[in-house]
Each structure stands twice: as structure tokens, then as C-alpha cells.
C-alpha atoms as a printed R data frame, in Angstrom:
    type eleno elety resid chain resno       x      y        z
1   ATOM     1    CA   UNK     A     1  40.409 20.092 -156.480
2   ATOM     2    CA   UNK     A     2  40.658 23.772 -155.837
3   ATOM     3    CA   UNK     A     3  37.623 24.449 -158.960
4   ATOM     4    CA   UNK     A     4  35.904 21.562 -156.977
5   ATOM     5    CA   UNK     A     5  35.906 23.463 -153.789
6   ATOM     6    CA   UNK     A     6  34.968 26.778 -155.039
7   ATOM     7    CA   UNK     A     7  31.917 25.184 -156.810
8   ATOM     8    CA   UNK     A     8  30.606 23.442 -153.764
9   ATOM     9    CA   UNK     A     9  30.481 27.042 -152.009
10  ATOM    10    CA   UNK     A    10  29.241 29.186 -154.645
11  ATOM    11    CA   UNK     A    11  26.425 26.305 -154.700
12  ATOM    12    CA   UNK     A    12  25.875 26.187 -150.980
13  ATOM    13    CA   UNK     A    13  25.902 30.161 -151.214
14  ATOM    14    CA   UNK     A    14  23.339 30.045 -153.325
15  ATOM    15    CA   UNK     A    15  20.861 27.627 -151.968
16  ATOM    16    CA   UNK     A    16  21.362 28.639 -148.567
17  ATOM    17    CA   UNK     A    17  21.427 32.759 -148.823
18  ATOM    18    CA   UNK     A    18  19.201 32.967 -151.952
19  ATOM    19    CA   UNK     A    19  16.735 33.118 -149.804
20  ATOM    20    CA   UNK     A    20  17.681 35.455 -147.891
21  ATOM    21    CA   UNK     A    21  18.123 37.993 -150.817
22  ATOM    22    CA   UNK     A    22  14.505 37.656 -151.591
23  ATOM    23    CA   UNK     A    23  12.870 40.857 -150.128
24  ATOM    24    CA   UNK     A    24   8.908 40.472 -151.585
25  ATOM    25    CA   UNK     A    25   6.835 38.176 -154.307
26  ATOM    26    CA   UNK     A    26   6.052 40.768 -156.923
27  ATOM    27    CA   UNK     A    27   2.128 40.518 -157.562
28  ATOM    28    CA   UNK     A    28  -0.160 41.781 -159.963
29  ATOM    29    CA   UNK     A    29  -4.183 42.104 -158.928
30  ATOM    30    CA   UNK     A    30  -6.453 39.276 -160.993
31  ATOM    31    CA   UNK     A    31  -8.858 41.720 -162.242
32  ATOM    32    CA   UNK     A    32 -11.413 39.086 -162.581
33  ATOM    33    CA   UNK     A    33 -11.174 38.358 -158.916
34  ATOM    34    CA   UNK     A    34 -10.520 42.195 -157.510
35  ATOM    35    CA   UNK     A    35 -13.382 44.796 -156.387
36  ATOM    36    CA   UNK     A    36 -13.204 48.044 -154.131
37  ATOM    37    CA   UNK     A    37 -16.801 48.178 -152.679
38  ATOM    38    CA   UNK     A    38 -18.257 51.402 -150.674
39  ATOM    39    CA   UNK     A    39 -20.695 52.244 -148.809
40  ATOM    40    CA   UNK     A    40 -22.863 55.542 -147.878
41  ATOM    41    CA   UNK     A    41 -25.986 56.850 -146.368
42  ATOM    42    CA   UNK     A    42 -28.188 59.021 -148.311
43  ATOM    43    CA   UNK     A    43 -30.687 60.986 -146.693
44  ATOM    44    CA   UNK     A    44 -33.043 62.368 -149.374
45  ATOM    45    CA   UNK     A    45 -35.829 59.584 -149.342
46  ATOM    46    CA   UNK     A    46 -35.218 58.439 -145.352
47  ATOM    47    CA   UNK     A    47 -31.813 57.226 -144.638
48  ATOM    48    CA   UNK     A    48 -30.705 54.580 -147.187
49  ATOM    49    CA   UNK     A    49 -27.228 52.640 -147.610
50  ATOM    50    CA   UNK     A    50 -25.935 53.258 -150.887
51  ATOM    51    CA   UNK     A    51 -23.305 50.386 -151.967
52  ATOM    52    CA   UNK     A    52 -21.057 49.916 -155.048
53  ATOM    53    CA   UNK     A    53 -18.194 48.880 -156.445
54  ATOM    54    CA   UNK     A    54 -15.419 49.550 -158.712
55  ATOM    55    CA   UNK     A    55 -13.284 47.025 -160.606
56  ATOM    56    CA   UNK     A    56 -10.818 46.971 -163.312
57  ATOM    57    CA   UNK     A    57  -8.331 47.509 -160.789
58  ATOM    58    CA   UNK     A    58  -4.217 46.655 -162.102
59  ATOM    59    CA   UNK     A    59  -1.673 47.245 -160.492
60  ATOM    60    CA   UNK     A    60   1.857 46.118 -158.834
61  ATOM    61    CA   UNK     A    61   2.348 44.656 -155.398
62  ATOM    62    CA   UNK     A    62   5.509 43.471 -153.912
63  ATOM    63    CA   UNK     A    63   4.390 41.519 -150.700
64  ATOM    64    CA   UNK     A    64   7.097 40.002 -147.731
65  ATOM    65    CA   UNK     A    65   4.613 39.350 -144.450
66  ATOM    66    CA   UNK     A    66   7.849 38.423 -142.706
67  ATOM    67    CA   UNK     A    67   9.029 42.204 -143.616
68  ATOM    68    CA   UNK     A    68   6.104 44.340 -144.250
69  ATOM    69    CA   UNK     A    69   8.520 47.472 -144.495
70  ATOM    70    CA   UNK     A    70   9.792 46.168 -147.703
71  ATOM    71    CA   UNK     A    71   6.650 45.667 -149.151
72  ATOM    72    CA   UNK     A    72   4.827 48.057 -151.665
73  ATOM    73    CA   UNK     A    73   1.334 48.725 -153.149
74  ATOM    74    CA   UNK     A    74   0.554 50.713 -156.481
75  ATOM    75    CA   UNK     A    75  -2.622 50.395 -157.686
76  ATOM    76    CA   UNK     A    76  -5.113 51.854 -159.863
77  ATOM    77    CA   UNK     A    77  -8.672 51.827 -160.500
78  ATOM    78    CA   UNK     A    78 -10.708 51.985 -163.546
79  ATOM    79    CA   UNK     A    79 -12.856 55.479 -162.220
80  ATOM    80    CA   UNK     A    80 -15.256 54.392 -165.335
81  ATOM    81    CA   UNK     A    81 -15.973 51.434 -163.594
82  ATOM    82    CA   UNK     A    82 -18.366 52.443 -160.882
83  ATOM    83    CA   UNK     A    83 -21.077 50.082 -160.789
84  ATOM    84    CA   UNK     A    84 -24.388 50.661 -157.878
85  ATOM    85    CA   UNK     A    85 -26.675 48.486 -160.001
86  ATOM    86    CA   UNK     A    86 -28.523 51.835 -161.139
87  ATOM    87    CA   UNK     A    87 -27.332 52.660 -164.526
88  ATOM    88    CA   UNK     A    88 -29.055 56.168 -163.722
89  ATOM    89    CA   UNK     A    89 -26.938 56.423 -160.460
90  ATOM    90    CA   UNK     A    90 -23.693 55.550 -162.372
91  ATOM    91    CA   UNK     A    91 -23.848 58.006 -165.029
92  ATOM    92    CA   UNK     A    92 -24.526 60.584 -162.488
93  ATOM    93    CA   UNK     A    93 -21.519 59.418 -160.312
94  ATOM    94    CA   UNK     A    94 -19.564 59.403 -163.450
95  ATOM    95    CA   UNK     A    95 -20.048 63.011 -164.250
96  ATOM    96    CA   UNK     A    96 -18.241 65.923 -163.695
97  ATOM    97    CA   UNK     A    97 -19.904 66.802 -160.093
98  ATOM    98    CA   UNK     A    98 -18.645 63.339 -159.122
99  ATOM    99    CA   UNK     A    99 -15.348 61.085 -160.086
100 ATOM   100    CA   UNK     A   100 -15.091 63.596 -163.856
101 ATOM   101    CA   UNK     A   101 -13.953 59.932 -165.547
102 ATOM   102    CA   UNK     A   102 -13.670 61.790 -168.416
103 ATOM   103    CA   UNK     A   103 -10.807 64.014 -167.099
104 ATOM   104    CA   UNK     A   104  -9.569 61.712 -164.211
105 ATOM   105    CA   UNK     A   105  -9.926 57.717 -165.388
106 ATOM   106    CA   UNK     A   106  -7.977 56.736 -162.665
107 ATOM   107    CA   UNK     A   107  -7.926 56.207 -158.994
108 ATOM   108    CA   UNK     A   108  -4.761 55.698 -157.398
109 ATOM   109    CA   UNK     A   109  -3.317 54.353 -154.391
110 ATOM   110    CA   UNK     A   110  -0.007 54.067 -153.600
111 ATOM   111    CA   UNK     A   111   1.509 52.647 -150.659
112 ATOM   112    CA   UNK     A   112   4.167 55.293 -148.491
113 ATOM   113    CA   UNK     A   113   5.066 52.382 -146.487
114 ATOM   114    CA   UNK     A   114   3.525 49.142 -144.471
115 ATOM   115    CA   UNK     A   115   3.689 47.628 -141.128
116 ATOM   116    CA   UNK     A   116   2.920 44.878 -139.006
117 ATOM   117    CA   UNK     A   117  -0.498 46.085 -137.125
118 ATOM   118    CA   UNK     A   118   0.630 44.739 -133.768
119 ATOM   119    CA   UNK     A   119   2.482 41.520 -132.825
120 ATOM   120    CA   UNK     A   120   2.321 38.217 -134.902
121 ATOM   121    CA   UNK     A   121   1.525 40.021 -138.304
122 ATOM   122    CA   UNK     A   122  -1.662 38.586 -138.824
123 ATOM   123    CA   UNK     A   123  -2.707 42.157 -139.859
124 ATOM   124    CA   UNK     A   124  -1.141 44.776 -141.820
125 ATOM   125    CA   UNK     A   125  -1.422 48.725 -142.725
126 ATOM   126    CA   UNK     A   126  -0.721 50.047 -145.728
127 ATOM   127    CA   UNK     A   127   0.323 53.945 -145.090
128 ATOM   128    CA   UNK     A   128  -0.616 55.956 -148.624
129 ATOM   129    CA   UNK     A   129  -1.581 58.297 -151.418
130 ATOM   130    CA   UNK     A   130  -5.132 57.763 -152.845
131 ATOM   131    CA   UNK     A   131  -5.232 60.591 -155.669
132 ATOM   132    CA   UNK     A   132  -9.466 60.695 -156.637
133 ATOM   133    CA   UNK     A   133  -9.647 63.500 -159.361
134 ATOM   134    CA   UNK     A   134  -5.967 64.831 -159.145
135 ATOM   135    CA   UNK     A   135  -6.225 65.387 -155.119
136 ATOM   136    CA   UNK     A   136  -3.979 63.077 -153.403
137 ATOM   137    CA   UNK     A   137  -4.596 62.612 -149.635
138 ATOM   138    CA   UNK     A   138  -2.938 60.412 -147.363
139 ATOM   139    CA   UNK     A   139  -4.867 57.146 -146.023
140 ATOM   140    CA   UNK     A   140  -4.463 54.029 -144.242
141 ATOM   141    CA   UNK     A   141  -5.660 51.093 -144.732
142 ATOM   142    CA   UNK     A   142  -5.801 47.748 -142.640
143 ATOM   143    CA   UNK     A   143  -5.723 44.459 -144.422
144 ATOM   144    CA   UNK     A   144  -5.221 40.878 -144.170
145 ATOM   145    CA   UNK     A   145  -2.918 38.591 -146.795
146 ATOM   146    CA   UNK     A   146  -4.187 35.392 -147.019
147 ATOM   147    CA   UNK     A   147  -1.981 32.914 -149.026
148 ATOM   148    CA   UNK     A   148  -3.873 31.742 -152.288
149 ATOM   149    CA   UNK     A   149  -2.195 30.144 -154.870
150 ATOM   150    CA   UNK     A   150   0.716 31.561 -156.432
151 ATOM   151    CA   UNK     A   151  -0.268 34.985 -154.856
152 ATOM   152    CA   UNK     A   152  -2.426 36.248 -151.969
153 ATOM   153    CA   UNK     A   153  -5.963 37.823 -151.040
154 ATOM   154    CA   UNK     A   154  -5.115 41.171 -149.674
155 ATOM   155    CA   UNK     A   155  -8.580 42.009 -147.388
156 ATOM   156    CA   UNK     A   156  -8.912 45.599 -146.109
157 ATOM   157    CA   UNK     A   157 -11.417 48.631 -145.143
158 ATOM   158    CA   UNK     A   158 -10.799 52.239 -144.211
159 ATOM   159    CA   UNK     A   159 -13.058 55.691 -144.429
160 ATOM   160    CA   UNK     A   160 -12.613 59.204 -146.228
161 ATOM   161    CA   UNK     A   161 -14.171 62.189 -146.344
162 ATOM   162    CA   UNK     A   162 -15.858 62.435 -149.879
163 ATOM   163    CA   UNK     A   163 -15.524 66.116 -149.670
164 ATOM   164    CA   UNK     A   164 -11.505 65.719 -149.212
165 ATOM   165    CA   UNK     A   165 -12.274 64.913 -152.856
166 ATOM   166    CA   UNK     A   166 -14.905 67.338 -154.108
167 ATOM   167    CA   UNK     A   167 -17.471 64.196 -154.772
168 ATOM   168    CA   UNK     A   168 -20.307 66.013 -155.356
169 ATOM   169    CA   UNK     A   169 -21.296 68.709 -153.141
170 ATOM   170    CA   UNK     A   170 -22.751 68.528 -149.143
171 ATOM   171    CA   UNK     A   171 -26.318 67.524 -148.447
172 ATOM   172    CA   UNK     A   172 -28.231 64.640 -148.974
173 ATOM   173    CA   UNK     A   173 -25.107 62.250 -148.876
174 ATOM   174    CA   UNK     A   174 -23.058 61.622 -145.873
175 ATOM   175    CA   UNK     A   175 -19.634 62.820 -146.564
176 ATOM   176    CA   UNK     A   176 -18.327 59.888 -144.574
177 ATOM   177    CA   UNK     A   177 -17.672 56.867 -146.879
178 ATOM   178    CA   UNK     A   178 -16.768 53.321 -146.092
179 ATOM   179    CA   UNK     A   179 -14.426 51.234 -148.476
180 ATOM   180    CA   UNK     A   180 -13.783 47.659 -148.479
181 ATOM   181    CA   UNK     A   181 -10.932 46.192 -150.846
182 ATOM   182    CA   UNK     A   182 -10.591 43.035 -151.984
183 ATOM   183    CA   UNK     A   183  -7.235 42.409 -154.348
184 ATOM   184    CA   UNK     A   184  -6.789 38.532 -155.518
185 ATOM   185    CA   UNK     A   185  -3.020 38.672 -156.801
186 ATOM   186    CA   UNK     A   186  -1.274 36.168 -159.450
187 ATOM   187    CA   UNK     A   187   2.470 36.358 -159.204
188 ATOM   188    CA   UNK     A   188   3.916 38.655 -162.200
């Protein structure tokens, strides 16, 4: 009766604080379904909005919206894969004045910590490192998590200072640069 009893609790243990042991889903980005996009004004023929976009991006993501402190980003981007529709525009960007792929293939972001942007947790900041040709600067980034499947579809924006990063030099190009990232995740 005694092995009986014990069972029971170790079962009821289980199914009732298993849950509660659980600190994130551990993601990985669909690379299919993922894009950073950016945006920037460039000044030499009038005032034009450049966009483009980067994909390739892997990664890995542990995600808990009820506790956002326990939850961590690390991802990188493919530098190689800067696309403006331009091929002449993305071999420029590719060289040495700009991301060096060559030398620095990788972009990298990875979270410090992330927090609840205000009550209800609808949306989120991610506190980080983004490294863009070995200089590592710290950013934030807001972002939504929308439920999708077996993962989520992490939504979020935030600026930099393309000079932080010694992409390309000052002039004709605003220095001021708008990102928008767009991570489907699959559960690893």
C-alpha cells in the first residue's frame, strides 16, 4: 500500500508542478519565414528611401511571455545576405567600406535580458548586443510574440546609428537607420 501511495504523489508531483518547472519553449527561427528589413534615406539624387533585407537568419530563442526575464534571444544573420533588389547596390554594401562579409559573415544579436513593455505583456523589449563587423553596441528592441503553431512570430523595430558601425562613411546616406524584424520560430 505504502509503494501505492508514493506512486500516486510522485505522479500528482509531476503533472501538477511540471509545469511549473518549465521556464521558456526553446525556438529556433524558420529561415524560410524570417527577414530583418531596413530602411534609409539617401540624399545624392533628391531624397530617396533605400529598403532591404537580410535573411538567412538562425538562431536560438527561449521564449516564456508569462516571464519575459527568463527568456533569451541569440541570433545571427547571414551579413552575405543583403538583398535591395540592386545587385549593383549589394555588392557595394557587401564590400569592405560596408558590412566586409568577407571578414565579418555574421551579424549578431544577443539578448542581455527582456521585459514586459508595460502592463499586460502584450509587448516586449529585448535589451542587447548587436556586434555588425566586430563592434558590439548595446540596443533595444520592441517586439510582439504572436502564437503560431508550435512556435511564435516575434515582430519588432528599433534604430542605430550606421556610423556606431563604420557602414560606409558620412554623406549622402543618413546615418540614422530603421530596422524591422520579423523571426517565425519552430520549436527545437
Amino acid at each position: 500500500m505504502k509503494k501505492a501511495w508514493y506512486g500516486f504523489v510522485l505522479l500528482y508531483a509531476l503533472i501538477v508542478l511540471l509545469p511549473y518547472t518549465v521556464t521558456g519553449q526553446h525556438l529556433v527561427p524558420s529561415e524560410k519565414d524570417s527577414k530583418v528589413e531596413f530602411r534609409v534615406n539617401y540624399h545624392k539624387n533628391g531624397n530617396e528611401s533605400v529598403k532591404g533585407r537580410f535573411s538567412n537568419i538562425k538562431g536560438d530563442i527561449t521564449f516564456d511571455p508569462k516571464q519575459p526575464g527568463k527568456s533569451s534571444f541569440d541570433i545571427s544573420i547571414n551579413a552575405a545576405s543583403i538583398n535591395t533588389g540592386i545587385p549593383e547596390r549589394d555588392k557595394a554594401l557587401k564590400n569592405e567600406q560596408f558590412f566586409n562579409h568577407s571578414l565579418y559573415p555574421v551579424i549578431h544579436l544577443k539578448s542581455t535580458s527582456v521585459a514586459a513593455d508595460g502592463p499586460g505583456g502584450i509587448i516586449y523589449v529585448l535589451h542587447g548586443d548587436l556586434t555588425i563587423k566586430g563592434i558590439t553596441k548595446p540596443v533595444n528592441v520592441q517586439f510582439t510574440a504572436t502564437p503560431m503553431g508550435t512556435g511564435y512570430l516575434f515582430r519588432g523595430s528599433f534604430h542605430l546609428d550606421r556610423m556606431d558601425y563604420k557602414l560606409g562613411e558620412k554623406g549622402d546616406i543618413d546615418n540614422d537607420v530603421s530596422l524591422f524584424i520579423e523571426v517565425k520560430t519552430i520549436k527545437k
